[in-house]
N, C-alpha and C positions, 0 to 999 in steps of 0.2 A: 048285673053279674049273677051268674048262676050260682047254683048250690056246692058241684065242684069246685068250680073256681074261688067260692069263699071258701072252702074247706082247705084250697092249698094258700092262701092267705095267713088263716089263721094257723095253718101250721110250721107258719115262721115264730109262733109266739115262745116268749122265754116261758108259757108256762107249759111244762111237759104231761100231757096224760095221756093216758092209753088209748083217747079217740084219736091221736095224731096218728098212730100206727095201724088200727082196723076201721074207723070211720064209725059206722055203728054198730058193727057185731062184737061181740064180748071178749074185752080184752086175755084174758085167761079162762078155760074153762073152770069150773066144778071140778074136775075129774083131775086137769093140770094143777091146778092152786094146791088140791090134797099130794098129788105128787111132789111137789116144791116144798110145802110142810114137811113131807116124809124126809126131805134131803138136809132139811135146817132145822136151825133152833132158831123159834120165835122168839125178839126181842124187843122191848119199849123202852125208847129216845123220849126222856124230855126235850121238854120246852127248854131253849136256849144251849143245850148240850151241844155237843160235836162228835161228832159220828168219824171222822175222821180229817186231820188239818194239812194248809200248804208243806210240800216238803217230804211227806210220807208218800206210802207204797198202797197202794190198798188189795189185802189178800184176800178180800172174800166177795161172793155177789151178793146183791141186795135186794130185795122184790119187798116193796112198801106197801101193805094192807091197809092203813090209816094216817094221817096226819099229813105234814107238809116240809119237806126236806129244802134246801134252796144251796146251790155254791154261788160262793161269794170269792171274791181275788180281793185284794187289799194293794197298794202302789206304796212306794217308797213313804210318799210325802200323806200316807190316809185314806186317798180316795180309794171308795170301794168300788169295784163293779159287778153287777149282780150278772151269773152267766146265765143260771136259768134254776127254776124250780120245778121239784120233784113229786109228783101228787100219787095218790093210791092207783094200784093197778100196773106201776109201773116196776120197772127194773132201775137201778139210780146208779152211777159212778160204774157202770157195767165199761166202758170205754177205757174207765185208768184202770179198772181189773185184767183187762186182757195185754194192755200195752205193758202192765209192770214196772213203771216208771213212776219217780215222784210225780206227785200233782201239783197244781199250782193255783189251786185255792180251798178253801176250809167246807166241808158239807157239815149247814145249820140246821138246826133242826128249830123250824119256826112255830110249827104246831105238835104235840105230842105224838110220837110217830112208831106205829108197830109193824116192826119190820122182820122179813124171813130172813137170816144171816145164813148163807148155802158156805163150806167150803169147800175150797180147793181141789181137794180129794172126789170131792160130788158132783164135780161141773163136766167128767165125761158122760156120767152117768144120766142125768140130767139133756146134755145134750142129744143122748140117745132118744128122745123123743121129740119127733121133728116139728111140731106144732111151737113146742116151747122153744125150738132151736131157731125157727123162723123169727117168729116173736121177739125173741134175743136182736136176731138180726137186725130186723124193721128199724129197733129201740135205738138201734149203735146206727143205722142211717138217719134216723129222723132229727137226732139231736146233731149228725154232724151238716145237713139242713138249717139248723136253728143255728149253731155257729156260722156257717156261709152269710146269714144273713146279718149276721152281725159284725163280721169284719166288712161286708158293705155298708153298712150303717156307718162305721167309724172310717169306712177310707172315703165315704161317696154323700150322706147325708148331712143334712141342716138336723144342727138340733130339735126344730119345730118337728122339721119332718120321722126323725124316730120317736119324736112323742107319739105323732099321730098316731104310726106304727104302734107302740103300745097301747095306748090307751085304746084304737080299735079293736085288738085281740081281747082284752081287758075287758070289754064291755062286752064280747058276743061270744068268749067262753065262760063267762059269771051272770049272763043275764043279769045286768047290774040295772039292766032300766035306765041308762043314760048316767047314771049317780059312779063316777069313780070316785074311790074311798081311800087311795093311796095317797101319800102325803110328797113337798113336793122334796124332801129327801129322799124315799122310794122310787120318783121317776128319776131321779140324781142318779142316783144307786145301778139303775136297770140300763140306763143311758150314758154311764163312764163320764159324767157330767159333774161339772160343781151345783150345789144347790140355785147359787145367785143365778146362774146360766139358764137353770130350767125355770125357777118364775118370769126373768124375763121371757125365753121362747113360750110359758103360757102367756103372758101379756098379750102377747102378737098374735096368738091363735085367737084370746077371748075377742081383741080388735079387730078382728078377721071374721067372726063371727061365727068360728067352727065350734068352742065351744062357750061355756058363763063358769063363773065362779063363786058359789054361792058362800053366805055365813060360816065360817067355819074351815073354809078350805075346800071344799067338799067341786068336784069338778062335775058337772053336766056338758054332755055331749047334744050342740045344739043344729049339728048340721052332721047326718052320719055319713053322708055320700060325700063331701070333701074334704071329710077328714078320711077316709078310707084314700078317696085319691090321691091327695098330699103324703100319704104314709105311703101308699104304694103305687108312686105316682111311676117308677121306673118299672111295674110289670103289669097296667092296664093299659 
């Protein structure tokens, strides 16, 4: 598979960053990011904080310079499911900003996160320059991209199979070296899954020989070409 073609792969991944929207050229310039400054006031999100919860409105936009934002939905009965996480360079919750409508899950802040807060008042202004206005755009398609693939995941996949799906994007946007680090709560979490459900579906993968499982939890990817297949065995 070529270079394209993995590039629209991995931008089914729940993790959002600025290469989903320009590839390699520079998600915000120098020139933009000073103008984004001018319109906001710079604010830092601890660790564990909430930037905003299910139920609210959210009135302002957000361009995250550092740290790691993630939304999360919660079910009646606990289960979480992670929608997708927010990394530097991006715009985050840009989507419930324009619809104005409650949201319906919590934005974490998993890493200490310094983000531009733009209001209201700012976002014609702002818009008036079309690089950023584009940008914007990309942001509110790519991520509605990343949902598409996961109401298929949940109407159409095996559990195994949106492992693969993860843990592929996982490993070749972290250059993880085979070593995924997440626990098997976090594939639970990402996958709208019970914990029990996702160690059995790795069982079946380690028996399969896609991946091992080392001391500790610690997952190695041992066959990258069928696990790629199995994950996106419905668009190769």
């Amino acid at each position: 598979m070529g270079e394209n073609n993995n590039n629209e792969l991995l931008s089914t991944s729940p993790w959002f960053t600025a290469g989903q929207q320009y590839g390699s050229n520079p998600a915000i310039t120098a020139e933009d990011l000073s103008f984004l400054r001018s319109l906001g006031t710079t604010k830092t999100f601890p660790k564990g904080s909430l930037i905003a919860t299910n139920g609210t409105c959210i009135c302002n936009l957000f361009y995250m310079l550092s740290g790691l934002v993630q939304y999360v939905t919660t079910s009646a009965d606990g289960t979480e499911k992670i929608i997708m996480y927010a990394t530097p360079g991006c715009f985050f919750a840009e989507e419930a900003f324009f619809h104005q409508q409650p949201i319906i899950f919590n934005l974490e802040v998993l890493m200490p996160a310094e983000v531009i807060v733009i209001d209201p008042q700012k976002v014609d202004e702002m818009m008036s320059r079309p690089a950023i206005a584009l940008f914007l755009l990309r942001s509110v398609s790519m991520k509605t991209r990343i949902l598409a693939y996961q109401i298929e995941d949940l109407a159409f996949r095996t559990t195994e199979q949106k492992i693969c799906r993860i843990l592929y994007c996982l490993f070749a946007q972290q250059d993880s070296k085979g070593k995924i680090h997440f626990t098997h709560q976090d594939l639970a979490d990402l996958t709208g899954t019970h914990r029990v459900t996702v160690t059995n579906a790795l069982a079946f993968l380690r028996k399969a020989g896609i991946i091992t499982i080392k001391p500790g939890g610690v997952i190695e990817i041992a066959d990258h070409e069928r696990l790629k297949q199995k994950g996106f065995s419905n668009h190769m």
